[in-house]
PAZAPA-4460 file (N, C-alpha, C; in steps of 0.05 Angstrom, whole numbers, plus 32768, in hexadecimal, padded with zeros to 4 digits):
% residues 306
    n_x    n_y    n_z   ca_x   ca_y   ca_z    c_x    c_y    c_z   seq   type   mol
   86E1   802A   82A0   86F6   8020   82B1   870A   8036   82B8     1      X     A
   8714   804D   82AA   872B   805E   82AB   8713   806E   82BA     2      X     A
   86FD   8076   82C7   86F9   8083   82CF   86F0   8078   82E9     3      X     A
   86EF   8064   82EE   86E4   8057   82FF   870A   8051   830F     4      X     A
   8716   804E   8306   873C   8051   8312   873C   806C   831D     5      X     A
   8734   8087   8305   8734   80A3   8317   8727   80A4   8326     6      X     A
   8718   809E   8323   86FF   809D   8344   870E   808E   835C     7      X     A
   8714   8077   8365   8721   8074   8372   873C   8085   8376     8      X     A
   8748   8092   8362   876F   809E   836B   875C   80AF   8371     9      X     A
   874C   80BC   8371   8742   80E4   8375   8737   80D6   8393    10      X     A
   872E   80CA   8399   8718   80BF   83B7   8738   80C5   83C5    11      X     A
   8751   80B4   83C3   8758   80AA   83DB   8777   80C0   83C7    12      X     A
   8778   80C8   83BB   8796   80DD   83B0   87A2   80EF   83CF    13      X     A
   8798   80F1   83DD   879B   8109   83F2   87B0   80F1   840A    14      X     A
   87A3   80DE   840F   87B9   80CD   8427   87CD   80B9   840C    15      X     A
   87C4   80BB   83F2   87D1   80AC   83E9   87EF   80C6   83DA    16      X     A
   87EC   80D3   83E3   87FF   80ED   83DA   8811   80EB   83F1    17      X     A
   8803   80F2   840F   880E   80E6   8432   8826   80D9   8428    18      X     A
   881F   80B9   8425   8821   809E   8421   8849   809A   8410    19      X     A
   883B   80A7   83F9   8857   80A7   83E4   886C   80B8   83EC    20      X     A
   8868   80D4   83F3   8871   80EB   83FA   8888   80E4   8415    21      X     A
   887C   80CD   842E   888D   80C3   843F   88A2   80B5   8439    22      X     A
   88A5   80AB   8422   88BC   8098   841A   88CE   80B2   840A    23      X     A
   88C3   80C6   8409   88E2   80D5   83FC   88F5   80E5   8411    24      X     A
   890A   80E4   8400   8923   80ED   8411   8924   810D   840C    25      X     A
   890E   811F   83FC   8912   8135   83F8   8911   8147   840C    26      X     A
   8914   8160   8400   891C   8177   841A   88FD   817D   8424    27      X     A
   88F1   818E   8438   88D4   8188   8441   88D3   81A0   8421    28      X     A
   88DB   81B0   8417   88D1   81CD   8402   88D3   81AE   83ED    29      X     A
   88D8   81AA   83E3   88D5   8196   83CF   88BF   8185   83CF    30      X     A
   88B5   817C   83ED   88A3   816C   83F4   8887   8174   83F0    31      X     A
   888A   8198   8402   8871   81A4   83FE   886B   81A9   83E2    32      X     A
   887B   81B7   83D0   887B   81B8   83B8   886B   81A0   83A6    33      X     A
   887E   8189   83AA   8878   8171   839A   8857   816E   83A7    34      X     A
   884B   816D   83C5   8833   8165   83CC   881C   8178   83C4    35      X     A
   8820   8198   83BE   8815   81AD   83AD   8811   81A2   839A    36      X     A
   8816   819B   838B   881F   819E   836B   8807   8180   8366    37      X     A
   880D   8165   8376   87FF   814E   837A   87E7   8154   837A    38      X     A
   87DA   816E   838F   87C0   8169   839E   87B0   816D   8386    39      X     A
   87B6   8185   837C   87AE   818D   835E   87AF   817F   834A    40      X     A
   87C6   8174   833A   87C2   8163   8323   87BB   814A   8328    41      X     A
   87AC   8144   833B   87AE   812A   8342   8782   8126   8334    42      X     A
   8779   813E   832D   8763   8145   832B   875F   8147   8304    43      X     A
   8773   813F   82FF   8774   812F   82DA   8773   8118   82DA    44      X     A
   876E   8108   82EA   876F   80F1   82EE   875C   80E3   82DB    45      X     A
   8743   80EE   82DB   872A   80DF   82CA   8737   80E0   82AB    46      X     A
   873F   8102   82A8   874A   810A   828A   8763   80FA   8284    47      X     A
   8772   80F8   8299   8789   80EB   8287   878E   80CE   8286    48      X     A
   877A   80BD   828C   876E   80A2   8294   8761   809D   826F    49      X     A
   8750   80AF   8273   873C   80B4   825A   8746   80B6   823D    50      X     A
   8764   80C9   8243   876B   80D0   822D   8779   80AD   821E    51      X     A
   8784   80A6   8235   8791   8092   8234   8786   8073   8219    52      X     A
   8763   807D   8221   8751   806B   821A   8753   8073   8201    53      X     A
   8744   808F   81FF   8746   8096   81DE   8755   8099   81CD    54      X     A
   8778   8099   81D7   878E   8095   81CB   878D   8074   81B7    55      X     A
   8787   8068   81CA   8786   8046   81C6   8773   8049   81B0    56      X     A
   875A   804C   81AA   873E   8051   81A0   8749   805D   817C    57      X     A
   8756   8072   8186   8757   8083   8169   8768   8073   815B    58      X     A
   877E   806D   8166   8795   805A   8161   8791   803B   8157    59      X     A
   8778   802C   8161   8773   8018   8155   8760   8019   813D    60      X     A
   8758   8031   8138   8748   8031   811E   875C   8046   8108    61      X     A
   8773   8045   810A   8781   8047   8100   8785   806B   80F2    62      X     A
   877B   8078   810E   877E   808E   8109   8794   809D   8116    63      X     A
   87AF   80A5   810A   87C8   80AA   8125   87CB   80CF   8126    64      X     A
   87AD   80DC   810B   87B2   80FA   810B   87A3   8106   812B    65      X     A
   8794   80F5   8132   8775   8100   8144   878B   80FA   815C    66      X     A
   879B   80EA   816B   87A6   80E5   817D   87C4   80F2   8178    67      X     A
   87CF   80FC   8168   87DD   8112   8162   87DF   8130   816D    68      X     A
   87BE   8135   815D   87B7   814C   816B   87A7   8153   8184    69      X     A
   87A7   8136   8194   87A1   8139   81A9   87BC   813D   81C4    70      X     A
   87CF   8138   81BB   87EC   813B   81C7   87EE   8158   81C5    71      X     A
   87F1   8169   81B0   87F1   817A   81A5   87E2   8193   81B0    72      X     A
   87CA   818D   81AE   87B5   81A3   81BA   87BB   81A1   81E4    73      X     A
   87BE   8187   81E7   87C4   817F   8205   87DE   8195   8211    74      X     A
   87EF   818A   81F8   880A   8195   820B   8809   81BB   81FA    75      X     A
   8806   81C8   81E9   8802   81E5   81E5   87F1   81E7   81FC    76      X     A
   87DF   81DA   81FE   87CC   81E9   8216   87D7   81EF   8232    77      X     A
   87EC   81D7   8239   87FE   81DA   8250   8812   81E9   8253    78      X     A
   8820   81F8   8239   8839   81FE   8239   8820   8224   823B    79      X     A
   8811   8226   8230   8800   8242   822E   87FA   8250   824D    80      X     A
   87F1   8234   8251   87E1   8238   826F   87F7   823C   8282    81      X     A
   880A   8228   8284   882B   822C   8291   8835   824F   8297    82      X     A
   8833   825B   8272   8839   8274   8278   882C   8287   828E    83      X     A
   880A   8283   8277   87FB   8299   828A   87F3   8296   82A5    84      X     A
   87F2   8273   82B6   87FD   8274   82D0   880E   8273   82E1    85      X     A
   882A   8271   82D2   883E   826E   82E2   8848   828C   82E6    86      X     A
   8853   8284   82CE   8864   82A6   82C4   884E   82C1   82C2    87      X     A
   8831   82C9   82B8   8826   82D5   82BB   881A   82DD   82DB    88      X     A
   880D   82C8   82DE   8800   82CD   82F4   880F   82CA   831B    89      X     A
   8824   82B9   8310   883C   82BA   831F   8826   829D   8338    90      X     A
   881F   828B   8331   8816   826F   833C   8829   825D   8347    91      X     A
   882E   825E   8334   8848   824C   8340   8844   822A   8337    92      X     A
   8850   821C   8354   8848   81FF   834F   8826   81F9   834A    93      X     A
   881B   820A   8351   8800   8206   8350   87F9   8212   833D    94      X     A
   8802   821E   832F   87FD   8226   8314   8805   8214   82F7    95      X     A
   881A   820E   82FD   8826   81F4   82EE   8811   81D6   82ED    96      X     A
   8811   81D7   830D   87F3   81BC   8306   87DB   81C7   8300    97      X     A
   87D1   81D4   8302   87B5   81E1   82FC   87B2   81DE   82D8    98      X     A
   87D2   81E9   82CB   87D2   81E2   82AE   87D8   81CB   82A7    99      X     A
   87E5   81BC   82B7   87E0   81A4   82B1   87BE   8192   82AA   100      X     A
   87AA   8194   82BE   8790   8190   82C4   8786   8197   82B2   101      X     A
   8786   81B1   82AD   8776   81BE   8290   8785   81AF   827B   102      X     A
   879F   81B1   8275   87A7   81A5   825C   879D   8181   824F   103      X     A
   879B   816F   826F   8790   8153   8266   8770   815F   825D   104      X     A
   8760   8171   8261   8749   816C   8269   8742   8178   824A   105      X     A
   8754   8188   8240   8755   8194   8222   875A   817C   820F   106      X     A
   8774   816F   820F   8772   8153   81FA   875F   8144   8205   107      X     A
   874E   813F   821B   8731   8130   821B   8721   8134   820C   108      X     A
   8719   814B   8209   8707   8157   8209   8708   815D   81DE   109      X     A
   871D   815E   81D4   8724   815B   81BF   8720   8138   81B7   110      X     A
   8731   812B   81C5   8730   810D   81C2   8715   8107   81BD   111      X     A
   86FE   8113   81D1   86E9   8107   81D3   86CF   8113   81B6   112      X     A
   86DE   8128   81AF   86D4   812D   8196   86DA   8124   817B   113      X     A
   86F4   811A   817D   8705   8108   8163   86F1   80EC   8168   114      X     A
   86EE   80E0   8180   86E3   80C0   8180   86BF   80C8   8177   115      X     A
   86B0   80DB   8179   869B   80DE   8170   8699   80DD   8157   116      X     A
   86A3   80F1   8147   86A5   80F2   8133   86AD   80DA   8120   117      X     A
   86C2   80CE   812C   86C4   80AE   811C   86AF   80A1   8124   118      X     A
   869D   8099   8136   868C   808D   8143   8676   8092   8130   119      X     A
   8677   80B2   812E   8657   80B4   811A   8663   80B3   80F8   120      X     A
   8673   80B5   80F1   867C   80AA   80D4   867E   8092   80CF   121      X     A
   8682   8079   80E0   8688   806C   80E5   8674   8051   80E8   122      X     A
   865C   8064   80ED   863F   805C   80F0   863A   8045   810C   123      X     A
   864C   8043   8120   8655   802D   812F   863E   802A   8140   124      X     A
   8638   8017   814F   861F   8012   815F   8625   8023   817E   125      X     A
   860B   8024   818B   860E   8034   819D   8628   802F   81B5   126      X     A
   862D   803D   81C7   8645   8036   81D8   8631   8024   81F3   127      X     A
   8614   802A   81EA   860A   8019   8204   860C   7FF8   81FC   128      X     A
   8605   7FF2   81E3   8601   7FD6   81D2   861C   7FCE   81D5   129      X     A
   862E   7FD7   81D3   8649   7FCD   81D2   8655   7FCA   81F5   130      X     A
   864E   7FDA   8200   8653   7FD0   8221   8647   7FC0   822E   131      X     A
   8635   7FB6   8220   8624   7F9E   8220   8633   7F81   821E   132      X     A
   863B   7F85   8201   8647   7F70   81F9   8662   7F72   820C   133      X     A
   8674   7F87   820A   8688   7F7C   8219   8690   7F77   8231   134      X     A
   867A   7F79   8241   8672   7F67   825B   8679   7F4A   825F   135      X     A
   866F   7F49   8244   866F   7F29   8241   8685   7F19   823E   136      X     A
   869C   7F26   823F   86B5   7F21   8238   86D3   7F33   8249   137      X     A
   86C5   7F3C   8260   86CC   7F46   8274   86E8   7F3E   827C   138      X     A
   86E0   7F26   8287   86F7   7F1B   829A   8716   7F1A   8280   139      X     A
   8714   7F14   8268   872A   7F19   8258   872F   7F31   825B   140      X     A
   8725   7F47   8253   872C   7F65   8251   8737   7F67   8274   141      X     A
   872D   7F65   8283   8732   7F64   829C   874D   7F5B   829C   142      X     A
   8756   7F44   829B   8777   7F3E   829E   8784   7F4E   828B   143      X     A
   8783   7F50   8274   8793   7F54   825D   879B   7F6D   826B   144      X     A
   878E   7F85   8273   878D   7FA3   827B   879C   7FA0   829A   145      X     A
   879E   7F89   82A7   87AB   7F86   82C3   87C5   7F83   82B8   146      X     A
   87D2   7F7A   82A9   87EC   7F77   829E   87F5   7F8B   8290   147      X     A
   87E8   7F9C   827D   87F0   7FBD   827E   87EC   7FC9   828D   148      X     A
   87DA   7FCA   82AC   87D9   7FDD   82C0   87FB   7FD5   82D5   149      X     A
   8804   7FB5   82D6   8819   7FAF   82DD   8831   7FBC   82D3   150      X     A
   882B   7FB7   82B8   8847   7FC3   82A5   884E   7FDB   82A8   151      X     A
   8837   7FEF   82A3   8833   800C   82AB   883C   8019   82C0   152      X     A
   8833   8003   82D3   883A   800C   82F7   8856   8005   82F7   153      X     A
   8868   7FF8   82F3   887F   7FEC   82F7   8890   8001   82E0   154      X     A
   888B   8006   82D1   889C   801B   82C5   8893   803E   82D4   155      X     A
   8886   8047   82E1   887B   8059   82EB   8888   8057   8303   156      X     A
   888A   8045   8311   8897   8040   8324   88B6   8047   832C   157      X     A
   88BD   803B   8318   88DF   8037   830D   88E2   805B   8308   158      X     A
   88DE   8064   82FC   88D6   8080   82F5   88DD   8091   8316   159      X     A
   88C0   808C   8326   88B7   8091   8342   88D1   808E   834F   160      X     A
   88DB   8076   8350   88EC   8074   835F   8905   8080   8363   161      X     A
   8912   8083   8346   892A   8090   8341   8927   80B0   8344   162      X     A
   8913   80BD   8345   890D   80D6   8346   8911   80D8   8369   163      X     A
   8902   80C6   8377   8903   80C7   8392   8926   80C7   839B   164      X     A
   8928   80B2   8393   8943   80B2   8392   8957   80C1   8390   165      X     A
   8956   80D4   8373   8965   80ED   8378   8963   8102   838D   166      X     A
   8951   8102   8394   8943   8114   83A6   8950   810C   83C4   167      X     A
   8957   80FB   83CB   8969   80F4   83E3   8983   8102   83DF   168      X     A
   898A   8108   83C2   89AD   8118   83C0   89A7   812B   83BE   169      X     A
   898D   8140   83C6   8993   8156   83C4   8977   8163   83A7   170      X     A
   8975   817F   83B6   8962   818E   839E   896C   8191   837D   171      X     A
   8988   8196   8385   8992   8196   8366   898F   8181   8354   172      X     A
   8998   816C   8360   8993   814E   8358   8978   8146   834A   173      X     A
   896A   8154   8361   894B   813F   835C   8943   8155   833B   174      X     A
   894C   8172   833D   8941   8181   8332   8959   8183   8316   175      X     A
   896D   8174   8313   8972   8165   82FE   8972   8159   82F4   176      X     A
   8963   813C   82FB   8954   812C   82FC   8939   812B   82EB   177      X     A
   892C   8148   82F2   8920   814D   82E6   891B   8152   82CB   178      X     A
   8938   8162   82CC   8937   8173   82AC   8947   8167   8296   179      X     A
   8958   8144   829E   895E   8138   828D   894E   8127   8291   180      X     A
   8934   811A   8295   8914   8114   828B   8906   811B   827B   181      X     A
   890C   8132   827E   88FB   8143   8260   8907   813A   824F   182      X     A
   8929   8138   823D   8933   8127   8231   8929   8113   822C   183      X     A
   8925   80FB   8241   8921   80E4   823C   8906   80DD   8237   184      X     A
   88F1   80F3   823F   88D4   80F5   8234   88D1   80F9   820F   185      X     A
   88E4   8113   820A   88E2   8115   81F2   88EC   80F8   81E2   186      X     A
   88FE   80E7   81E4   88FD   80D0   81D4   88E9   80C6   81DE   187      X     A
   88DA   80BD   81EF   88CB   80A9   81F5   88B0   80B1   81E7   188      X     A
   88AD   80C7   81E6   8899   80D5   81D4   8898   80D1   81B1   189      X     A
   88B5   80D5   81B3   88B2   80C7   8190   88BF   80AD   8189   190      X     A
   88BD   8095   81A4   88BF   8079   81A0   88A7   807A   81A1   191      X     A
   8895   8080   81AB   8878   8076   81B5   886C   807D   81A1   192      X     A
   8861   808B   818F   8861   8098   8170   8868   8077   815C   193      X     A
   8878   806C   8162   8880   8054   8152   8875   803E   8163   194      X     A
   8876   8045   817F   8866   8020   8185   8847   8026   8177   195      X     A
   883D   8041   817D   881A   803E   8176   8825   802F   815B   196      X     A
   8831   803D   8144   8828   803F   812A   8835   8013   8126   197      X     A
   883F   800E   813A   8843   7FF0   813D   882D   7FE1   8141   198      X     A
   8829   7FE5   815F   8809   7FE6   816A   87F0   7FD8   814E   199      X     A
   87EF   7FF4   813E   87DA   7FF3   812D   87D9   7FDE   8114   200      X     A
   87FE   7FE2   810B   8806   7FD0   80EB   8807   7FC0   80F5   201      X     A
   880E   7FB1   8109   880F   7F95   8114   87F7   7F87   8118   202      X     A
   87E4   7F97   812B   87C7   7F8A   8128   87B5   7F86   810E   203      X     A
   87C2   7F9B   8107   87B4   7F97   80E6   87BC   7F75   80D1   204      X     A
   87DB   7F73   80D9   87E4   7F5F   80CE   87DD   7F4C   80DA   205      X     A
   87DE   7F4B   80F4   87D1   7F2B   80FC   87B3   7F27   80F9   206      X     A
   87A7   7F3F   80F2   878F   7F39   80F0   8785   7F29   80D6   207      X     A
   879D   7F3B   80C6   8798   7F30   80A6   87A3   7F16   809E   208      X     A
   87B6   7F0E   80B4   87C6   7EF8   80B3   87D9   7EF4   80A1   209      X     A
   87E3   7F11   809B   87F8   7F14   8083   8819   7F1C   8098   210      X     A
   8827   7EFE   8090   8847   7F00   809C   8858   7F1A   8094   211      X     A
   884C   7F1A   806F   885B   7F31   8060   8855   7F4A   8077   212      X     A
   8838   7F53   8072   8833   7F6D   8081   8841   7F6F   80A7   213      X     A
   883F   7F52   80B2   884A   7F55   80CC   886B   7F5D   80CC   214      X     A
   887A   7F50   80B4   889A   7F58   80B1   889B   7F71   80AA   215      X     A
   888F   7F74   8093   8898   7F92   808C   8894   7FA3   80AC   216      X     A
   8879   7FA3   80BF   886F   7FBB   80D0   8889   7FB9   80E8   217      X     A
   8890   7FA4   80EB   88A1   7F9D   80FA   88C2   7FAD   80F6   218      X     A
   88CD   7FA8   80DC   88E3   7FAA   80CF   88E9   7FCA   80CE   219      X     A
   88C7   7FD8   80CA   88CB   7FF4   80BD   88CF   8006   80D8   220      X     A
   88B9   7FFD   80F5   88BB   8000   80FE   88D1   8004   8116   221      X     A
   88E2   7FEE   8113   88F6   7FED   811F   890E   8005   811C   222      X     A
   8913   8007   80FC   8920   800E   80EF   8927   802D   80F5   223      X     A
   8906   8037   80F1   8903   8053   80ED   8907   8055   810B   224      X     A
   88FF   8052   8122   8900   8056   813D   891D   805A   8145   225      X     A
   892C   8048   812E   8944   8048   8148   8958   8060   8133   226      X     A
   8948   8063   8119   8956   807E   810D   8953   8098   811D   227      X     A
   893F   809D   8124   892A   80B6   8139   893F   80B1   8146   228      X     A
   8942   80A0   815A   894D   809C   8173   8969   80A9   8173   229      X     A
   897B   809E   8162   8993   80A6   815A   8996   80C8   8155   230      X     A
   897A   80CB   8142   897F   80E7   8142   897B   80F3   8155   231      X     A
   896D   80ED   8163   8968   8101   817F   8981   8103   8190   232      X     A
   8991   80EB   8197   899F   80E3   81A5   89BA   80F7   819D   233      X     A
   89BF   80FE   817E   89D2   810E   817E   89C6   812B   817E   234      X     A
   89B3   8137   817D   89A4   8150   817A   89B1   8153   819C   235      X     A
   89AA   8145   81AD   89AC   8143   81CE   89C1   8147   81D1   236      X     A
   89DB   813C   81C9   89F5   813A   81C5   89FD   8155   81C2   237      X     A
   89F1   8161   81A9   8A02   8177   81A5   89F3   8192   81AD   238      X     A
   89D3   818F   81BD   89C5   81AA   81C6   89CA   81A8   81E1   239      X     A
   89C8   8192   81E5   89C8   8185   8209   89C6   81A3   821B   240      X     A
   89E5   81AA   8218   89EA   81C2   822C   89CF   81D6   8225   241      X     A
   89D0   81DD   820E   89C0   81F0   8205   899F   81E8   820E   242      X     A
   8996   81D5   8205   897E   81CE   820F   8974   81D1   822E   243      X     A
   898C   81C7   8237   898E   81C3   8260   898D   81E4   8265   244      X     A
   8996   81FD   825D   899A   8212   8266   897A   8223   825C   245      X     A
   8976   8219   8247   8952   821F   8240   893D   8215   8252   246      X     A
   8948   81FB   825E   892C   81F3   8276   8930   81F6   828F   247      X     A
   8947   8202   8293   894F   8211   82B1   8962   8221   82AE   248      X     A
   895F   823E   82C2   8977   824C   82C4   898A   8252   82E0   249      X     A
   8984   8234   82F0   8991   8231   8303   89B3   8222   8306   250      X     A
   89C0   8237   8304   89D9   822B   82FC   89E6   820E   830D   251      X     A
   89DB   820C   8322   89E1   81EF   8333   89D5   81DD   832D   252      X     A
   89BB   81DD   831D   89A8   81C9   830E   89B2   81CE   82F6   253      X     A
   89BE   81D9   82E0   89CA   81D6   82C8   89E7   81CC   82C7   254      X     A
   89F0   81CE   82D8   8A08   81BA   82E1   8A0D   81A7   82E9   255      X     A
   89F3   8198   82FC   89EC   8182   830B   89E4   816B   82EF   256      X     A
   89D3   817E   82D4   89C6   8172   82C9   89DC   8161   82B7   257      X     A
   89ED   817A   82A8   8A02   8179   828C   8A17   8160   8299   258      X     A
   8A12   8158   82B3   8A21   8142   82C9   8A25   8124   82B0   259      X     A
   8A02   812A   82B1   89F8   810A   82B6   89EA   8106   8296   260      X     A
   89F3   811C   8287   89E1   811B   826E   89F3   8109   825D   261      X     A
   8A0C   8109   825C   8A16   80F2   8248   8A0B   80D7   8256   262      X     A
   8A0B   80CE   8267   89F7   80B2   8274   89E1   80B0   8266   263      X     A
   89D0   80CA   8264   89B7   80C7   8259   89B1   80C1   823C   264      X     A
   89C6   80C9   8229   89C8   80C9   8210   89D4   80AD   820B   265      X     A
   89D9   809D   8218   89E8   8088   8222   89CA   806E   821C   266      X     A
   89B8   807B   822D   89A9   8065   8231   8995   8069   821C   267      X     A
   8992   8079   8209   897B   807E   81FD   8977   8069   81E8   268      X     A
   8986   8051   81E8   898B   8047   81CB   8972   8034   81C9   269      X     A
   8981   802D   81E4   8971   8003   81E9   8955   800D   81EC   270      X     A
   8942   8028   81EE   8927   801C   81F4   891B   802D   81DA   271      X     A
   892B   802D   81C6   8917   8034   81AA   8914   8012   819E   272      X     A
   891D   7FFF   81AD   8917   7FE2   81A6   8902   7FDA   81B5   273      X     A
   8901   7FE7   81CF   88F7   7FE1   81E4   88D4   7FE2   81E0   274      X     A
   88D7   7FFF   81CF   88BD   8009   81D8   88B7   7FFD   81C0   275      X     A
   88B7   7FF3   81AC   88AF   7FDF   819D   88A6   7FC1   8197   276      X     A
   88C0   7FBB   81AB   88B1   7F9A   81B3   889F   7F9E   81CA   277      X     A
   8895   7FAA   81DE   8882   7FB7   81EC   8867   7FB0   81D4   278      X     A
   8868   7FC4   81BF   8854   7FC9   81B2   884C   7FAE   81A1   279      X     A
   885C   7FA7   8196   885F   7F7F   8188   884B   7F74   81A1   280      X     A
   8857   7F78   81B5   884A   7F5E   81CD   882A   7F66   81D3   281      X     A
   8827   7F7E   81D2   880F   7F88   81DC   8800   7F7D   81C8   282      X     A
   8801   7F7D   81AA   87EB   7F74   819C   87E5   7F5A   81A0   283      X     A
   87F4   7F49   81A2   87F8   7F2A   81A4   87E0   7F28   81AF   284      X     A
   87DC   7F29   81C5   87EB   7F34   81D6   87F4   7F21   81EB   285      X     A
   880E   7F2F   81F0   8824   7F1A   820C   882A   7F31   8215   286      X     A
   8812   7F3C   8223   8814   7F56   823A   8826   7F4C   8255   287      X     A
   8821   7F2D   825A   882D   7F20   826A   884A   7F27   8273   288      X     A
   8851   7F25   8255   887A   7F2C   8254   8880   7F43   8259   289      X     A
   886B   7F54   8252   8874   7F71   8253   886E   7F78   8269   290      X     A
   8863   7F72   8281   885E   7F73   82A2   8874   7F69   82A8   291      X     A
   8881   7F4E   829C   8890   7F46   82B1   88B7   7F4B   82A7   292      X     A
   88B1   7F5C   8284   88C7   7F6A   8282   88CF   7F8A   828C   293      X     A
   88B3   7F97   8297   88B7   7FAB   82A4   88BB   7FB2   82C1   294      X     A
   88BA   7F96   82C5   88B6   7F91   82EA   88D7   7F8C   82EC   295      X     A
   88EE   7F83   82D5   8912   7F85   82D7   8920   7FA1   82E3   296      X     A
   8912   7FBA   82D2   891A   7FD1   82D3   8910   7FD5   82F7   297      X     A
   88FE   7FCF   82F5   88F5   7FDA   831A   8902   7FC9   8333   298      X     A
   8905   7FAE   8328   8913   7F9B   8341   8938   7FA6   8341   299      X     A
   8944   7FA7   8327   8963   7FB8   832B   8962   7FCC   8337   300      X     A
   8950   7FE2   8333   8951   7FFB   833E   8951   7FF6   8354   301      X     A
   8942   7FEC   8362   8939   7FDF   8382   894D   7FD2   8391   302      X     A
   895E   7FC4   8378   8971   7FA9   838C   898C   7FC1   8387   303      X     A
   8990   7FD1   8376   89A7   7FDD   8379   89AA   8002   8386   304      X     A
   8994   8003   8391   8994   8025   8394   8981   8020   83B2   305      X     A
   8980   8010   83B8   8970   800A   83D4   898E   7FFA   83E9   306      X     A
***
């Protein structure tokens, strides 16, 4: 199915790049840029669809080292490649996506060697016998996966939009915008670290039908996430400036940024809860709520910035 989605975005990516690109308010150098940068990464699509799968895969058999070091090997590979085509070879935006492409196609390609290896230790029946069977049971998997493709899209969106958005005030804006994202990536990166390890103790407990094991995964979980969170939140606080001048050395985008960064340190609190009851609902699963609690963030954005 994740490859059968890239197959369709890679067929029609080129008018569907057109398409999005008309609704922004950016300058046309921002536009061409941003539509560069698209034509190209838009060609990880199968890999980072895939990875998506095997993240889920390693994670429900309760392995969190194999999808670890699939982040890991993914993003060194991007930050390597970054150098030797940006800065080495002097590429540019098209050098930046190009490492992007190689870097999903590296944690695949790793991913896809961690799921063998458990597969043949594991002694598990073939992957043809088993796509057999889950044919048969289609139409469930079918909805359940339409309510994370909703949830997904509606927070991606929200994302999409506000980026567009900045981009109507100007290059500095949009391109500050940018670089207090990376911020808000790095927490989301180590909230998401706690929904999997939720994800997994939770299914485990309802499976076993033990309340004890569902409180404790719940309680510990909560706990530790919103400790991380805190700490990051003051690390941000007190590097902020310093961090902002390490990921750009454009003084109108390091000023535009250090603007809006106490806002950002502001909001980081409420979604180390967030991304946890997310993860609670998914096992249930009441994917349902989590479509139609991520569809709030996109209708405000919409009713107040439109």
């Amino acid at each position: 199915m994740a490859f059968g989605f890239a197959l369709v975005f890679l067929l029609f990516h080129s008018p569907l790049s057109t398409f999005v690109f008309s609704f922004s308010d950016a300058s046309e150098q921002v536009k061409f840029y941003g539509e560069q940068y698209f034509a190209i990464r838009a060609w990880s699509a199968p890999a980072a669809l895939a990875n998506f799968v095997l993240l889920g895969w390693l994670l429900a058999t309760q392995n969190a080292k194999a999808p670890m070091w699939m982040v890991i090997i993914s993003n060194v590979t991007n930050i390597v490649l970054d150098v030797i085509f940006v800065l080495g070879l002097g590429w540019k935006v098209e050098g930046a996506a190009l490492a992007s492409v190689l870097a999903d196609y590296s944690g695949f390609a790793f991913g896809l060697w961690c799921v063998w290896r458990t597969w043949q230790r594991s002694a598990l029946p073939s992957p043809i016998s088993l796509l057999s069977k889950a044919t048969q049971d289609l139409s469930r998997f079918v909805k359940l996966n339409r309510d994370i493709f909703l949830r997904s899209l509606c927070l991606q969106a929200t994302f999409s939009f506000m980026t567009f958005q900045g981009a109507s005030f100007g290059d500095e804006v949009v391109a500050a915008n940018a670089v207090l994202m990376s911020f808000l990536m790095m927490i989301s990166y180590g909230m998401d670290g706690f929904a999997y390890a939720m994800e997994a103790m939770v299914g485990k407990a309802i499976g076993a039908k033990s309340r004890a094991q569902l409180t404790q995964s719940l309680i510990g979980t909560f706990f530790w996430s919103l400790v991380i969170c805190l700490a990051l939140t003051l690390i941000f606080w007190a590097t902020g400036s310093h961090l902002i001048q390490l990921i750009t050395d454009i003084p109108a985008v390091q000023a535009e940024a250090l603007i809006y960064l106490p806002c950002l340190l502001r909001c980081h609190l409420p979604p180390c809860g967030v991304f946890s009851l997310m993860a609670f609902l998914l096992v249930q699963p009441k994917v349902k709520r989590c479509a139609i609690a991520c569809s709030l963030p996109l209708a405000v954005s919409l009713r107040f910035f439109t």
